[in-house]
C-alpha angles and dihedrals in degrees: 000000000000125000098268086043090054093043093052094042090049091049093050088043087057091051094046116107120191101264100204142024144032085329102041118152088018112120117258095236082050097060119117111261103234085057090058093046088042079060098046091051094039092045120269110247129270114272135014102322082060094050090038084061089038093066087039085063095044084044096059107038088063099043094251097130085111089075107062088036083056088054096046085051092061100048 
């Protein structure tokens, strides 16, 4: 994925909100980490909303939440 790639996906990924279940309407950066961990272990769905959880995850194991909360903070 090049830069402008990354960047557009980062800033939709800090608009998402989680469009079904017990966290619907939660953004996706804002979802409990042991949902998201419960996700990575079940199999993250099919599409963007799944690789969009899937960089949540990567997101929060290594303490990188502060980037997409940086971006929030500037739309």
């Amino acid at each position: 994925m090049d830069n402008e790639k990354s960047k557009q996906f980062l800033i939709k990924l800090a608009k998402t909100k989680m469009p079904y279940g017990k966290y619907k309407d939660r953004f996706l950066i804002d979802l409990p980490e042991h949902y998201v961990v419960w996700y990575k272990t079940k199999g993250f769905p099919k599409g963007p909303i799944g690789e969009m959880l899937a960089t949540v995850y990567e997101l929060k194991v290594n303490g990188l939440e502060y980037l997409v909360r940086n971006i929030q903070k500037q739309l």
